[in-house]
C-alpha positions as a Markdown table, in Angstrom:
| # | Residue | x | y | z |
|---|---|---|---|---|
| 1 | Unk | 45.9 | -3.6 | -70.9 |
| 2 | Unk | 45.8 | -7.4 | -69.8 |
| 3 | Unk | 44.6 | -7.8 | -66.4 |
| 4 | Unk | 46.2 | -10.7 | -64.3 |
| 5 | Unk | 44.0 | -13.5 | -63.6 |
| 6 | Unk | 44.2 | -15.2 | -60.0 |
| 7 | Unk | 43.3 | -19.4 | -60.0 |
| 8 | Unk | 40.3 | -19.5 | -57.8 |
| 9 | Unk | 42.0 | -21.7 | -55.1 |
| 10 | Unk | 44.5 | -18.3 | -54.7 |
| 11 | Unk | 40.9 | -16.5 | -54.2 |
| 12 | Unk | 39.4 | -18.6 | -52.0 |
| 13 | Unk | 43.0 | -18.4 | -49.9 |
| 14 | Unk | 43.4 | -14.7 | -49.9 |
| 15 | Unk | 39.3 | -14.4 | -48.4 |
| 16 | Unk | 39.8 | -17.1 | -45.7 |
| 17 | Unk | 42.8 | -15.1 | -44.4 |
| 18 | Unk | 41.3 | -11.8 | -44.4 |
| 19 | Unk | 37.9 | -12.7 | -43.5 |
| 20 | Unk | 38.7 | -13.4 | -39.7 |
| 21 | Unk | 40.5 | -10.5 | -39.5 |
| 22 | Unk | 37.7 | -8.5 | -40.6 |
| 23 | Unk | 35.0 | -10.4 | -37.9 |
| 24 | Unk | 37.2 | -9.6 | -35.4 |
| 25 | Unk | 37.4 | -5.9 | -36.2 |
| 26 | Unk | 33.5 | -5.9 | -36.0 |
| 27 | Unk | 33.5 | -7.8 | -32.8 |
| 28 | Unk | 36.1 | -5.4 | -31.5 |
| 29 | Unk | 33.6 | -2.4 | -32.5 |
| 30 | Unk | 30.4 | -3.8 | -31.1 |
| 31 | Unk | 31.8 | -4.8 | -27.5 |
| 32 | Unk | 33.7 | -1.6 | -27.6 |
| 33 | Unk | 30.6 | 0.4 | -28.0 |
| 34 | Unk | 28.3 | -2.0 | -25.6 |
| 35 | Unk | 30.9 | -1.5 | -22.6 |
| 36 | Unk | 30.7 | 2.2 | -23.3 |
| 37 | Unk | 26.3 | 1.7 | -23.2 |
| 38 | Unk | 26.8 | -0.1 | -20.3 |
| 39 | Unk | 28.6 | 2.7 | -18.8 |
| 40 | Unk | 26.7 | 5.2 | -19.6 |
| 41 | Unk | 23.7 | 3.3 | -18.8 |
| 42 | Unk | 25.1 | 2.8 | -14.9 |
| 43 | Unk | 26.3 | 6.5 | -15.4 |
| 44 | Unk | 22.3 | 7.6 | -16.4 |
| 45 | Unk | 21.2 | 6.3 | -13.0 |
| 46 | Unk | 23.7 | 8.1 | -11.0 |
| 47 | Unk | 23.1 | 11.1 | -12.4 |
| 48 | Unk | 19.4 | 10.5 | -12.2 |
| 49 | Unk | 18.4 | 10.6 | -16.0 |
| 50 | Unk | 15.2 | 8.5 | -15.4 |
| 51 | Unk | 14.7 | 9.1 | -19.1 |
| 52 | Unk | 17.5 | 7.8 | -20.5 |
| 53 | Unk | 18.2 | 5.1 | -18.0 |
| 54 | Unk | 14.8 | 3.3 | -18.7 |
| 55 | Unk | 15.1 | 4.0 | -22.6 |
| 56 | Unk | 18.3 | 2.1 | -22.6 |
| 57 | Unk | 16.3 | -0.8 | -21.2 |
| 58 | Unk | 13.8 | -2.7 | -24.3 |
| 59 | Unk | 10.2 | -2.9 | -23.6 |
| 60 | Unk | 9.6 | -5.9 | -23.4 |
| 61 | Unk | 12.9 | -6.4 | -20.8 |
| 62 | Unk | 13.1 | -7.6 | -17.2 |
| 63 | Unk | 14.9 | -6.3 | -14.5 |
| 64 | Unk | 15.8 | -8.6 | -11.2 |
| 65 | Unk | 17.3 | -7.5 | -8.1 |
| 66 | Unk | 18.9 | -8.7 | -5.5 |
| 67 | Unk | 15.8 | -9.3 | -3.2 |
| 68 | Unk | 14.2 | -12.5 | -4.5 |
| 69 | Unk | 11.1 | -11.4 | -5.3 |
| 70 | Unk | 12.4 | -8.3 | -7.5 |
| 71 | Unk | 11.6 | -9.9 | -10.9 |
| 72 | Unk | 10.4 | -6.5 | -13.1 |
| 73 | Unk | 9.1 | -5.9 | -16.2 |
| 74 | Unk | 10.6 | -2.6 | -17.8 |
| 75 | Unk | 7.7 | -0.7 | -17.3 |
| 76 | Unk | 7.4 | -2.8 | -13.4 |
| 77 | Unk | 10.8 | -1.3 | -13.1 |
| 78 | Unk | 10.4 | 2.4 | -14.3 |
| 79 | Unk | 7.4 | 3.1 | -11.5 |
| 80 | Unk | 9.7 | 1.5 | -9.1 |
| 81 | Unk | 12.3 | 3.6 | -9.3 |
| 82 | Unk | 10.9 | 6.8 | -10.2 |
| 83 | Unk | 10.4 | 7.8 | -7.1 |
| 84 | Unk | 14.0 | 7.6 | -6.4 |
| 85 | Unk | 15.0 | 9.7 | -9.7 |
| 86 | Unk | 12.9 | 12.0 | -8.9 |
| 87 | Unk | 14.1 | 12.8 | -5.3 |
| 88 | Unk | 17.3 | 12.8 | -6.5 |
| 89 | Unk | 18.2 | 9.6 | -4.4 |
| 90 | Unk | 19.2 | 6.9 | -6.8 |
| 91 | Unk | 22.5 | 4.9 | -7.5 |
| 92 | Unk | 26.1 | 4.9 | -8.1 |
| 93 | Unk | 27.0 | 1.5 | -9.5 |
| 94 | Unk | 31.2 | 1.9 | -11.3 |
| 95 | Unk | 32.3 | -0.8 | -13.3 |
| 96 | Unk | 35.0 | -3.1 | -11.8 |
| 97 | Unk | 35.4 | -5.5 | -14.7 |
| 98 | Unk | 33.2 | -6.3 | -17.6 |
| 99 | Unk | 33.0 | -9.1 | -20.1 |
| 100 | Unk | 31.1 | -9.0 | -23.7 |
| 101 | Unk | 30.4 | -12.1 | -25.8 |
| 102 | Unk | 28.2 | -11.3 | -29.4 |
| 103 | Unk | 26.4 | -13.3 | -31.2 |
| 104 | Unk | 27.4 | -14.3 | -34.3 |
| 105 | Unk | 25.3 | -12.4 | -36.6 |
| 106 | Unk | 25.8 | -9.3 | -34.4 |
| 107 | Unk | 22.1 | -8.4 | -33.4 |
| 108 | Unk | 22.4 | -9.7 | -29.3 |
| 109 | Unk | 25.1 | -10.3 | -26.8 |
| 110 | Unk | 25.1 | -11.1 | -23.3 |
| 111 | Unk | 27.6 | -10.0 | -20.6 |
| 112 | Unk | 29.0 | -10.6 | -17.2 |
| 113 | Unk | 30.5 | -7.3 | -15.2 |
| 114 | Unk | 31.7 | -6.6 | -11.2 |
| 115 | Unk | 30.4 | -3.5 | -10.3 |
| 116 | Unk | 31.9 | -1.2 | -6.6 |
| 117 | Unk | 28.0 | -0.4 | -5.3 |
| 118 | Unk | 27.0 | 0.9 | -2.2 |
| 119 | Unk | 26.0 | -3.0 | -1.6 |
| 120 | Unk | 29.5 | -3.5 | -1.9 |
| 121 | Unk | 30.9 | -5.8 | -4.8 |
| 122 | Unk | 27.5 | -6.8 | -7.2 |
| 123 | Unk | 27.9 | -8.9 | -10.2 |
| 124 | Unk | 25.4 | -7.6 | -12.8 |
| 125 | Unk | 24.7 | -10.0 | -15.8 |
| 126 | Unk | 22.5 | -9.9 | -18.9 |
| 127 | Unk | 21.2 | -10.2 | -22.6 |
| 128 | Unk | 21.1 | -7.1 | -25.1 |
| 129 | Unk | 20.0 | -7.0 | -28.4 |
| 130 | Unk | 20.0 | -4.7 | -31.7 |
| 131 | Unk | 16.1 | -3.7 | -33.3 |
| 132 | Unk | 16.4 | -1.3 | -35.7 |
| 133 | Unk | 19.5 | -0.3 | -35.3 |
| 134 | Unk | 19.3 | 0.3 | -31.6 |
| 135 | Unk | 20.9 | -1.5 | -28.9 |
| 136 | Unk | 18.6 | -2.3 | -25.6 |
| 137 | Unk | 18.9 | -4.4 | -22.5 |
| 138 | Unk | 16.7 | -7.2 | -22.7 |
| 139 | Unk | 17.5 | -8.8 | -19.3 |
| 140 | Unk | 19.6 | -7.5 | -16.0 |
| 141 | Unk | 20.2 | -9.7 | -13.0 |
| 142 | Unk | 22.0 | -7.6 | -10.1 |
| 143 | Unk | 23.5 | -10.1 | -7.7 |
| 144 | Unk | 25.5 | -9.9 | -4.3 |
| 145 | Unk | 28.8 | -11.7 | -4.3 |
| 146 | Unk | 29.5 | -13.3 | -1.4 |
| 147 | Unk | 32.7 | -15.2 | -0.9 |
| 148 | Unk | 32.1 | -18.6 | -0.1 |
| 149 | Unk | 34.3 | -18.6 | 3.4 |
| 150 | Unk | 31.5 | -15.8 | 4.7 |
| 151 | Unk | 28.4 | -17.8 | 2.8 |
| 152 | Unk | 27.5 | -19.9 | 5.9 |
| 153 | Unk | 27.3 | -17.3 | 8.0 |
| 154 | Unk | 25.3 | -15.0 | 5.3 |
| 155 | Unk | 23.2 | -18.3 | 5.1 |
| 156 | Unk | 22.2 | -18.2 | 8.5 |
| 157 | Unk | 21.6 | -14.8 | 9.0 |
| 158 | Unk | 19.0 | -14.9 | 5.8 |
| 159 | Unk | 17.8 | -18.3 | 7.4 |
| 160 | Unk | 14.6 | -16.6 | 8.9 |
| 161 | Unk | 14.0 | -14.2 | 6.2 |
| 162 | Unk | 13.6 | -17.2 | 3.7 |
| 163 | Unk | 11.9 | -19.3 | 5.7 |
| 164 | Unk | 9.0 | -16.7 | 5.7 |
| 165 | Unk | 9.1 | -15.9 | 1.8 |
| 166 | Unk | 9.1 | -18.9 | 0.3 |
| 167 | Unk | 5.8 | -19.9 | 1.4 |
| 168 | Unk | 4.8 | -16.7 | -0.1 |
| 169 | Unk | 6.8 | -17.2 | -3.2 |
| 170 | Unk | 5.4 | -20.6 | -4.2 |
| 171 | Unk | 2.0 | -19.2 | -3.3 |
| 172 | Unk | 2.3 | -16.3 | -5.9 |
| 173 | Unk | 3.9 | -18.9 | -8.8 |
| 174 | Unk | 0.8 | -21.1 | -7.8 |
| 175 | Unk | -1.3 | -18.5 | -8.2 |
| 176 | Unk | -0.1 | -15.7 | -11.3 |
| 177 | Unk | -3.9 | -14.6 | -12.1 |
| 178 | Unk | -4.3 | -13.6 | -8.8 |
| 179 | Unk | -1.0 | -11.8 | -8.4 |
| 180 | Unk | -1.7 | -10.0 | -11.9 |
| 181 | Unk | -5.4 | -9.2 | -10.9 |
| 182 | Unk | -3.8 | -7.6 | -7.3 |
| 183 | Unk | -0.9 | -6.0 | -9.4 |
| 184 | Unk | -3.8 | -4.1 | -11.5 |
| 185 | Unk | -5.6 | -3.1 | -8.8 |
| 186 | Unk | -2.9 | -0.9 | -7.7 |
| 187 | Unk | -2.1 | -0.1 | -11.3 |
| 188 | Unk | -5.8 | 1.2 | -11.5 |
| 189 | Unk | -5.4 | 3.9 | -8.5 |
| 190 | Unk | -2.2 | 4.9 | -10.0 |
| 191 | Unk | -0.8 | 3.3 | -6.7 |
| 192 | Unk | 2.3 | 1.7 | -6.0 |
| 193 | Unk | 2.8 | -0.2 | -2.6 |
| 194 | Unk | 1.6 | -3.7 | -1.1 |
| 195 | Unk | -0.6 | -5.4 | 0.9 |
| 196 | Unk | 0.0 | -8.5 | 3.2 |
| 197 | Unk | -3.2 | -11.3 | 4.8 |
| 198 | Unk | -2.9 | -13.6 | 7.1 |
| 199 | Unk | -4.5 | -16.3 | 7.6 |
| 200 | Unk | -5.0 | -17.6 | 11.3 |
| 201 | Unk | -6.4 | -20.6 | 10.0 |
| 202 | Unk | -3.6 | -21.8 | 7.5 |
| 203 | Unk | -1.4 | -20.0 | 9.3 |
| 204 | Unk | -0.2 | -18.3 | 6.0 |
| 205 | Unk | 0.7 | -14.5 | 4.7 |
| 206 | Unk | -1.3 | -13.8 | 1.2 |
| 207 | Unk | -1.0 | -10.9 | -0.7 |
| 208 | Unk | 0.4 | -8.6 | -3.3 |
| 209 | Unk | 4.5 | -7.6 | -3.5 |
| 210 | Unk | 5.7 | -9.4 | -1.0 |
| 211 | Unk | 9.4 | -7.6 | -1.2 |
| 212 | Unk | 7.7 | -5.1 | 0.8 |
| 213 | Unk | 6.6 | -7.2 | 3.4 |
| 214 | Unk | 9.8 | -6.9 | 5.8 |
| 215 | Unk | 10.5 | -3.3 | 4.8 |
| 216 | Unk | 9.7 | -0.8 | 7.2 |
| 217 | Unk | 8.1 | 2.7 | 7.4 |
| 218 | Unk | 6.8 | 5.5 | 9.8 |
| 219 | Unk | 3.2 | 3.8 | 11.6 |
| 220 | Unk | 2.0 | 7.4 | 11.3 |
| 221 | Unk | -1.7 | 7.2 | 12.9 |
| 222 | Unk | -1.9 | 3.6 | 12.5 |
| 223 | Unk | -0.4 | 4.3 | 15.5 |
| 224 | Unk | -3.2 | 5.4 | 18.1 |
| 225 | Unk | -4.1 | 1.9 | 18.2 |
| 226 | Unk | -0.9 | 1.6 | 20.3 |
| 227 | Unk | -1.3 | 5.0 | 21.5 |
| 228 | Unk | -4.7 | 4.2 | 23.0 |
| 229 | Unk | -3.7 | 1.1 | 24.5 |
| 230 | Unk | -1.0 | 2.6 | 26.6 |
| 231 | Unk | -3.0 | 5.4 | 27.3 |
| 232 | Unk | -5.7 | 3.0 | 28.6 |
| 233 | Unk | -3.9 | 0.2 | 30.4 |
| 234 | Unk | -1.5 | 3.5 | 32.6 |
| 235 | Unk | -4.5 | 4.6 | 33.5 |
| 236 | Unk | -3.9 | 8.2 | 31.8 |
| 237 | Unk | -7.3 | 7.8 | 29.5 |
| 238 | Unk | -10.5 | 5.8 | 30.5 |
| 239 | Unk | -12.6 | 4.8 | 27.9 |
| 240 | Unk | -14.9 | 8.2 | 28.6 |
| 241 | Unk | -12.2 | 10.3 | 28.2 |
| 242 | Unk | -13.0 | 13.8 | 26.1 |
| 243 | Unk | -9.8 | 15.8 | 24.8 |
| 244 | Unk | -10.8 | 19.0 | 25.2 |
| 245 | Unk | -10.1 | 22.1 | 22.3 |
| 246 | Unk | -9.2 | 25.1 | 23.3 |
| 247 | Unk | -10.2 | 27.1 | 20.5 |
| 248 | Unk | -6.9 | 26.9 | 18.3 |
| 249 | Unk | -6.9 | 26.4 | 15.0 |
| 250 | Unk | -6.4 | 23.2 | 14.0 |
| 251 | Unk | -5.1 | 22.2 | 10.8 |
| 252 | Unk | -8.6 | 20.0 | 9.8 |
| 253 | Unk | -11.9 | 21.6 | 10.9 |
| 254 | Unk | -13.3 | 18.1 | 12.5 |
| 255 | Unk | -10.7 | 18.5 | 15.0 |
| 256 | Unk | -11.5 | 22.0 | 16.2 |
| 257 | Unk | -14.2 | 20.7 | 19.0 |
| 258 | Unk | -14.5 | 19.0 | 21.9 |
| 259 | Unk | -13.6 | 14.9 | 21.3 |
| 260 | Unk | -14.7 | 11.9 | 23.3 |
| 261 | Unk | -11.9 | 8.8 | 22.5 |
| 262 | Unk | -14.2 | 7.2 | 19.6 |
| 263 | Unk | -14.2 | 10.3 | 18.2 |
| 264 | Unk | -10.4 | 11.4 | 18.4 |
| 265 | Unk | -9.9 | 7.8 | 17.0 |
| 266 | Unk | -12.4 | 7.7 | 14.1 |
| 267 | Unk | -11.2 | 11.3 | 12.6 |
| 268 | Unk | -7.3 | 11.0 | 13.5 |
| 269 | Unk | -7.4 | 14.0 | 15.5 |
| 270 | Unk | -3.6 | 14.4 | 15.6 |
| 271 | Unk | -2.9 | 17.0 | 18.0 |
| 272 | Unk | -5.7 | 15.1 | 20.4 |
| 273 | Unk | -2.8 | 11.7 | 20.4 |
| 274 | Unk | 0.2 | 14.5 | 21.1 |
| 275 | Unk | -1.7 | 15.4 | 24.2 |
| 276 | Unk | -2.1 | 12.1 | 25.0 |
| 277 | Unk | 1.6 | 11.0 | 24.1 |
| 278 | Unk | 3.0 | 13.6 | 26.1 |
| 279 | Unk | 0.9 | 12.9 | 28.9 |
| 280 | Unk | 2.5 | 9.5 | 28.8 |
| 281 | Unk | 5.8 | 10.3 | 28.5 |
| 282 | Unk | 8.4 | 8.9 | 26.8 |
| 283 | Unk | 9.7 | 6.2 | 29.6 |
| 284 | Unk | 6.6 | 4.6 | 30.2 |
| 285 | Unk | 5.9 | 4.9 | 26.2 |
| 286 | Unk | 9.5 | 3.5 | 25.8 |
| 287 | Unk | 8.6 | 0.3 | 28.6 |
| 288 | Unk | 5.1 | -0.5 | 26.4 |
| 289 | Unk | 6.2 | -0.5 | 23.3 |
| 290 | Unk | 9.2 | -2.5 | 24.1 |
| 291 | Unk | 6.7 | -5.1 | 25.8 |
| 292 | Unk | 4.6 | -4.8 | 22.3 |
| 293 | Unk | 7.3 | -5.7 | 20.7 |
| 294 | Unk | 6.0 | -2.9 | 18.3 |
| 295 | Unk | 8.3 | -2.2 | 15.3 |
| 296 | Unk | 11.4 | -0.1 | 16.1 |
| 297 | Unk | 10.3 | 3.2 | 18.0 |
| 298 | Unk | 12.8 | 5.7 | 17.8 |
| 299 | Unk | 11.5 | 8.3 | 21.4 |
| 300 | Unk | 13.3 | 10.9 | 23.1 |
| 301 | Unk | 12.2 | 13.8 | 25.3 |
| 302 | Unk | 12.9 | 15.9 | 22.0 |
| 303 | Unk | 10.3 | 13.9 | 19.6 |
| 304 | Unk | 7.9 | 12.8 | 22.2 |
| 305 | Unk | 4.7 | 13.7 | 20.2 |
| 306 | Unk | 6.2 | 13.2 | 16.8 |
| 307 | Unk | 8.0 | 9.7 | 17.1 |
| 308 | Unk | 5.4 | 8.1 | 14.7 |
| 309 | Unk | 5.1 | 11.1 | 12.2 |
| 310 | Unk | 8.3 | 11.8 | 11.4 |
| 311 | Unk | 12.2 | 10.1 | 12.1 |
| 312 | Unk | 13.8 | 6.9 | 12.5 |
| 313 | Unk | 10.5 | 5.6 | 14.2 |
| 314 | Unk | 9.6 | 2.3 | 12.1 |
| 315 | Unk | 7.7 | -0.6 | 11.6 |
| 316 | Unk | 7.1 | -3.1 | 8.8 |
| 317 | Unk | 3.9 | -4.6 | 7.0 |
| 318 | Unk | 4.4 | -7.9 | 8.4 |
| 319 | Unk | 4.9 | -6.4 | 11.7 |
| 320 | Unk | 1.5 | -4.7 | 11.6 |
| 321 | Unk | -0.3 | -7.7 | 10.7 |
| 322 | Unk | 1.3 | -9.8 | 13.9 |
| 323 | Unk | 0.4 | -7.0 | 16.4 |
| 324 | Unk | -3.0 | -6.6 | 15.0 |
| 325 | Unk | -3.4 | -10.3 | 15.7 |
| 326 | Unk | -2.1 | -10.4 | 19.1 |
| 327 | Unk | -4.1 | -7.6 | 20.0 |
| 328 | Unk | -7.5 | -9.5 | 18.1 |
| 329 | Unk | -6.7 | -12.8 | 20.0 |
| 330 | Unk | -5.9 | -10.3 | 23.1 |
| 331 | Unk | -2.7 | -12.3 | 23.7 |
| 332 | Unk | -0.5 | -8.8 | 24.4 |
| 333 | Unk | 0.8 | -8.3 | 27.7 |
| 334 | Unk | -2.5 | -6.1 | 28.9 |
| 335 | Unk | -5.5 | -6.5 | 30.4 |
| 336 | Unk | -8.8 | -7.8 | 28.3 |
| 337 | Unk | -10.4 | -5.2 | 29.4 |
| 338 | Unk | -7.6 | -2.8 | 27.7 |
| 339 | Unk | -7.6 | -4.6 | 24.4 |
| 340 | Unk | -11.5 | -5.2 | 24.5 |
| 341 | Unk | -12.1 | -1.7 | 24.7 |
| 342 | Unk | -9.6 | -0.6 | 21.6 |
| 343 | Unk | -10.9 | -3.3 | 19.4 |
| 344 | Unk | -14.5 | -1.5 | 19.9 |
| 345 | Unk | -13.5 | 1.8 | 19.0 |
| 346 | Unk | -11.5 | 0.5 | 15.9 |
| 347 | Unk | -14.7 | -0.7 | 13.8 |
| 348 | Unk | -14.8 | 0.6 | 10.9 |
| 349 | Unk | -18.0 | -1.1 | 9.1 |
| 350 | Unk | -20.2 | -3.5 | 9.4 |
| 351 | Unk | -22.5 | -5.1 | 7.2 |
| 352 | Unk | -24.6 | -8.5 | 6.3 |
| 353 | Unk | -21.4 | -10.0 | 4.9 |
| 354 | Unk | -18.5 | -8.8 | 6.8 |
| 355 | Unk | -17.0 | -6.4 | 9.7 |
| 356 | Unk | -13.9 | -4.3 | 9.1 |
| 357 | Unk | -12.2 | -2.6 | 12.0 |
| 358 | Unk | -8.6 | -0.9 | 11.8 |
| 359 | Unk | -7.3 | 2.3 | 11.6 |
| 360 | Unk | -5.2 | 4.2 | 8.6 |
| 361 | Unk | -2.5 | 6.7 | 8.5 |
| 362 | Unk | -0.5 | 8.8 | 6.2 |
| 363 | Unk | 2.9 | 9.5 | 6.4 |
| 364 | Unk | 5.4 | 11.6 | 4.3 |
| 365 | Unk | 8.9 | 11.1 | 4.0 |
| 366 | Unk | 11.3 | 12.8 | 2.1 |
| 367 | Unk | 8.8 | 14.2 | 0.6 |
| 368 | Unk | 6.6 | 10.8 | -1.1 |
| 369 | Unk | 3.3 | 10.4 | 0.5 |
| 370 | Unk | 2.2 | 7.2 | 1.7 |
| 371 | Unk | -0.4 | 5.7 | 3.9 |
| 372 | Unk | -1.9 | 2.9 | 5.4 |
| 373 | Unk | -4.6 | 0.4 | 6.1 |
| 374 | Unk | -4.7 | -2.1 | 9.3 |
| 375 | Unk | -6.4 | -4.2 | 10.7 |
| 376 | Unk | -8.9 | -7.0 | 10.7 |
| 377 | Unk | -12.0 | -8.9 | 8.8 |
| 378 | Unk | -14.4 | -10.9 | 10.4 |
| 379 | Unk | -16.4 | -13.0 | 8.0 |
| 380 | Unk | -18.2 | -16.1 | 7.8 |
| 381 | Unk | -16.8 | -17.1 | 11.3 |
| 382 | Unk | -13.4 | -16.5 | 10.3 |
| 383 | Unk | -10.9 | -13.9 | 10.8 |
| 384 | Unk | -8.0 | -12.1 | 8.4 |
| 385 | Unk | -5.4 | -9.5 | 9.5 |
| 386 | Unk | -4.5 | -7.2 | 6.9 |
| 387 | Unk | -2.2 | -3.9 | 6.5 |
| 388 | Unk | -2.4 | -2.7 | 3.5 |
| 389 | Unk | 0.6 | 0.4 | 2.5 |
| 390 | Unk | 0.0 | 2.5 | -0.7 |
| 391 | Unk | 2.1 | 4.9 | -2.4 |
| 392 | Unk | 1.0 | 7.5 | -4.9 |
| 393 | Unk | 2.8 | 7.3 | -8.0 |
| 394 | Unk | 2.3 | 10.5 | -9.0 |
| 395 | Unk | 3.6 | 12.7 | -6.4 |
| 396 | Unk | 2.3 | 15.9 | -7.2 |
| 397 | Unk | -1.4 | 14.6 | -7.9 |
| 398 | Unk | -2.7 | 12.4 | -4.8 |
| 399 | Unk | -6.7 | 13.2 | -5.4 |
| 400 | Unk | -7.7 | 9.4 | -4.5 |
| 401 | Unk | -4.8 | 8.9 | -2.1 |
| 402 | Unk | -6.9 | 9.0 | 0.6 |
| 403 | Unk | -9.8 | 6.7 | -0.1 |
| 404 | Unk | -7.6 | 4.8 | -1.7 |
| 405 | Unk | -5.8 | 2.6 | 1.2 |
| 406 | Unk | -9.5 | 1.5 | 2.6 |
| 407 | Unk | -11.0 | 1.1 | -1.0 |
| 408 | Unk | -7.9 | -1.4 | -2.1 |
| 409 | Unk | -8.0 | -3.5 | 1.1 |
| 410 | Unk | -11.9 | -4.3 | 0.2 |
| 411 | Unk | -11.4 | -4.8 | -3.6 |
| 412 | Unk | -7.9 | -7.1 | -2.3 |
| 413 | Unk | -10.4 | -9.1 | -0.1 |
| 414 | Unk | -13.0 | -9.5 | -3.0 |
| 415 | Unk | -10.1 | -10.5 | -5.3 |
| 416 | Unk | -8.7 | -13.5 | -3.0 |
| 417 | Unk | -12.7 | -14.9 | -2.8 |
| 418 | Unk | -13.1 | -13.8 | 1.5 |
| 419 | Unk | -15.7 | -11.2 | 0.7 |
| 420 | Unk | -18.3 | -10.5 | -2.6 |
């Protein structure tokens, strides 16, 4: 049997036609089964499959948001949103449109996609790539789209906002070592959170995770420093007040005994600020607060000795730090004598080097634990406001939670060269 011989110019014809066809078919295939990964990946998140929904993402991928400073490693990103997966309180982001380009040997490809949120319409970009045999987001970039006849007014309403980070931004790019040794001070308590400085001096906010900054959270007993001013400048308290027990039991045994003010102050003695809330009431504690322009206070007859442990009662980092320093510089609407006496019983240590005064607090909220630090540090003649929020990541294990919020502020101090 005599087998036909093609002329090699026939050959070369018949693979140039059928070659194309053939790398289309593969291209076909691989941004078929990417727009399903990418579905599935959006589909992990909604459905709160923290597991999979980081494993899609590589290891050595980044994650940006839409807040400008959200620029995560993988890992960066997985603490993040734990939390939120584990509450059950994540995302629903569905796919609008989606385009896929590959690379030409098939091992990466890169993609554009519109996605319904509950931001609204996002544009999600990115790079993926193929390792042994797996596919994995190397980059994500979450956007808002805004359509360019609403972008002057978006503009102006983030005006403000931007004016205030990008001090802080530029500060951070100046300075990475300091961010990364600030980032693993929070990574070494197991702590995830931020902490915000100013600077009277320079006139300048410092710190670590500045997305945080302008978020905001329940003062819990960081606010008895309000509290105590109030009570003060009514008239309701005087500075040798004692709250007096009546032989309830109380929920820690430092609070079951008669308390002067220092000492309600210095151990938190919750139900000792009720009584004094209540004894308040919620109009004249409504007319303050609004002259302290302190955060957003949600009070009603119904919460009046819970507003700051629990609600819509809130108040941000940056907030903190610019009542701390109107009350230091004693520029609130009170008399000295008020703020004088408040910023006495607020020391917290003094030594050689350095004073610290402020008050913590611990919130929880939807059942995540976190707490605070505020308040001030007087060294060398100069003066820094601080509030410091941390947030166990580890939920169910918060041994060093409370130490913790005091201990970072210090180490954050020692870090940025104010204190040894």
């Amino acid at each position: 049997m005599k087998i036909k011989q093609f002329p090699a110019c026939v050959l070369v014809i018949l693979l140039i036609l059928h070659c194309p066809a053939r790398s289309q078919n593969t291209t076909d295939s691989i941004t078929n089964y990417l727009d399903h990964f990418m579905d599935q990946w959006h589909r992990n998140a909604a459905e709160c499959n923290h597991d999979a929904y980081i494993g899609s993402m590589s290891p050595a991928g980044v994650y940006i948001g839409t807040d400008p400073t959200e620029h995560w490693t993988t890992a960066e990103f997985s603490a993040w949103c734990k939390p939120f997966f584990d509450r059950k309180h994540t995302w629903s982001f569905h796919k609008v449109t989606r385009n896929i380009f590959t690379g030409r040997d098939g091992t990466y490809a890169w993609f554009d996609e519109l996605l319904e949120t509950q931001m609204g319409l996002c544009r999600g970009s990115g790079i993926l790539s193929k390792t042994d045999g797996a596919w994995k987001i190397e980059q994500y970039v979450l956007s808002a789209t805004i359509p360019n006849d609403k972008m002057h007014n978006v503009t102006m309403q983030k005006k403000q906002a931007d004016s205030l980070l990008i001090p802080g931004l530029r500060q951070a790019a100046r300075d990475a070592e300091t961010a990364l040794r600030l980032k693993a001070l929070f990574d070494e308590h197991r702590m995830n959170g931020t902490i915000v400085i100013f600077d009277p001096e320079k006139k300048e906010y410092d710190g670590y995770n500045p997305s945080r900054w302008d978020s905001g959270y329940l003062p819990a007993s960081t606010f008895k420093i309000a509290n105590t001013l109030i009570g003060l400048e009514t008239g309701v308290i005087d500075t040798g007040y004692i709250f007096k027990w009546k032989g309830e039991k109380r929920r820690l045994p430092e609070w079951e005994k008669n308390l002067k003010l220092r000492d309600a102050f210095t151990v938190s003695c919750v139900p000792c600020y009720q009584e004094l809330a209540r004894k308040i009431g919620t109009d004249r504690m409504t007319d303050f607060l609004a002259r302290l322009n302190y955060g957003s206070m949600d009070i009603h007859p119904g919460n009046a000795d819970l507003f700051w442990l629990e609600g819509n009662s809130r108040i941000t980092p940056r907030q903190q730090v610019d009542f701390i320093w109107k009350l230091y510089t004693e520029k609130l609407p009170l008399k000295p004598a008020t703020m004088k006496a408040v910023k006495s019983i607020m020391v917290n240590e003094i030594t050689q080097e350095y004073t610290l005064s402020g008050k913590t607090g611990w919130a929880v909220r939807h059942g995540s634990n976190y707490g605070w630090f505020v308040g001030y540090l007087e060294t060398k003649g100069k003066v820094f406001v601080v509030a410091t929020l941390v947030e166990p990541r580890d939920q169910e294990n918060i041994p060093d939670f409370i130490v913790a919020r005091k201990v970072i502020t210090l180490a954050a101090f020692r870090i940025l060269g104010l204190i040894r």
